[in-house]
C-alpha angles and dihedrals in degrees: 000000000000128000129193115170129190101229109238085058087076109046096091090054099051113041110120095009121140112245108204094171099075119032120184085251099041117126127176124208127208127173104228116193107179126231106265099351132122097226144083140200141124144263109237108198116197140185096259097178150312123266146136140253123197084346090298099135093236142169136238124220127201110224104200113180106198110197119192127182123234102213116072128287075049090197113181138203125204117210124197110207125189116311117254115236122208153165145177136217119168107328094327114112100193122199120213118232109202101196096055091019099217133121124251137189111268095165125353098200095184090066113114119207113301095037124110147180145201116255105256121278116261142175118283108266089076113101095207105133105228108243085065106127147158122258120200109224102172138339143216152131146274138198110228119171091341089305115122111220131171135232149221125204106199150168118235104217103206121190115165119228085210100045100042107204096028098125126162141151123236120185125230136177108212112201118209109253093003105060141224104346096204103034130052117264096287109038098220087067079088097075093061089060094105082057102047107349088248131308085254144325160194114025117270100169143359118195126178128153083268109022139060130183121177142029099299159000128301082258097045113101090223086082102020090045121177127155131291081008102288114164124233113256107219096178089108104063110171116202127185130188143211095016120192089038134167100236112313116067124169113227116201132193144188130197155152141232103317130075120259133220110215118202139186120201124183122213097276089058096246111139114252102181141356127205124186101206113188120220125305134043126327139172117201127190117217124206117206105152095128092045119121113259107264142063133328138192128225116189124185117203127206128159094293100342125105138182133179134183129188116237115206119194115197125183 
């Protein structure tokens, strides 16, 4: 069972429709430690807004990777990767693919055991092979903070478009509202692990206003978890919008006390502009539009403290 579903397709449907999934105060934890580095951290994912592509009301979701070393001074470096958009209709979480925009299945909560699905369709750099699929082995439910949610228990069938013939099974338990327990938030992250050794994975922590999964709070280390116990600075938040864009994209930042150093890096890695902003909130406009098609990198500078984001132009 595999649905991809053009948007507009689903606006009649879901107008007015309750969206449990993503609530404006909903963060996901997952521990990262990185392929061949000697250091540790976590991704924090976060209801970012609200929006809506090809009128599909969807949500988008900020992807933040924090990276500590382990080694003193045990500097760290926060990346924000590109946002995740979602939506839910009945059971269905769909996952939007940007580059074919169009909507795929991520979970179908309604499968009983025996159903499957194909892991959602994403852009190309994934090495996924795709006949990788989720199988639904039992189901159930369980009582958190007096919500009731239901469960799937499920086997991850993994192939790899780069080894032929590499085919094994991996099980998941996959919590109404919360997500796979045991696999980062798409399953075919899984197959870059030799790259980067996923982007994260498993859950550590779930936090909404009415629900909490995991040993801690969203300020424990047990769930934002960096070396020698240093606790993640969020006081430069970097937000981009629209991305991918066409040419124009509004970057906004916020930040404390300190100057920042702005910087703009094609692929290639060669520098394109540079801004000194001094303390406090700005919003810049950039304008792109006779940039060459492809991606893009943003990186904010303070003291310590550094933050990147990915810029994608699509024409």
């Amino acid at each position: 069972m595999k649905h991809v579903l053009a948007g507009f397709l689903w606006f009649s449907v879901m107008v007015g429709k309750a969206q449990s999934w993503f609530p404006n105060e909903a963060e996901w934890y997952y521990r990262f430690i990185p392929a061949g580095i000697a250091a540790e951290g976590h991704v924090r994912i976060a209801h970012d807004r609200d929006t809506t592509i090809n009128g599909v009301p969807s949500h988008a979701l900020g992807v933040f990777q924090t990276l500590g070393s382990v080694w003193p001074p045990y500097e760290y470096s926060t990346q924000r990767l590109t946002d995740l958009i979602v939506t839910e209709q009945e059971g269905l979480v769909l996952l939007y693919n940007g580059e074919s925009a169009l909507f795929d299945t991520l979970y179908h909560m309604a499968a009983i055991p025996g159903d499957h699905w194909g892991f959602p369709d994403m852009p190309d750099w994934m090495d996924c092979g795709t006949e990788s699929y989720c199988m639904v082995v039992d189901t159930g439910t369980v009582v958190m903070d007096a919500i009731t949610l239901r469960w799937l228990a499920v086997d991850l069938q993994y192939t790899s478009s780069d080894l032929p013939g590499l085919e094994y099974s991996r099980p998941d338990t996959i919590i109404e509202r919360i997500g796979g327990l045991h696999s980062y938030f798409y399953p075919q992250d899984e197959c870059n692990a030799s790259m980067d050794g996923n982007i994260g994975g498993p859950l550590t922590c779930y936090f909404d206003a009415d629900l909490t999964y995991g040993p801690g709070t969203p300020t424990d280390l047990a769930c934002a978890y960096l070396p020698n116990s240093v606790r993640e600075d969020r006081s430069l938040p970097l937000r981009i919008f629209p991305n991918p864009t066409s040419g124009i994209v509004n970057v906004e930042l916020s930040y404390g006390r300190e100057p920042i150093h702005l910087e703009l890096f094609d692929a290639m890695g060669r520098s394109q502009k540079i801004w000194q902003l001094q303390k406090g909130t700005e919003q810049l406009g950039l304008d792109l539009s006779t940039a060459a098609e492809g991606g893009y990198l943003l990186r904010a500078r303070t003291g310590t403290r550094v933050l990147t984001a990915r810029i994608l132009i699509l024409r």
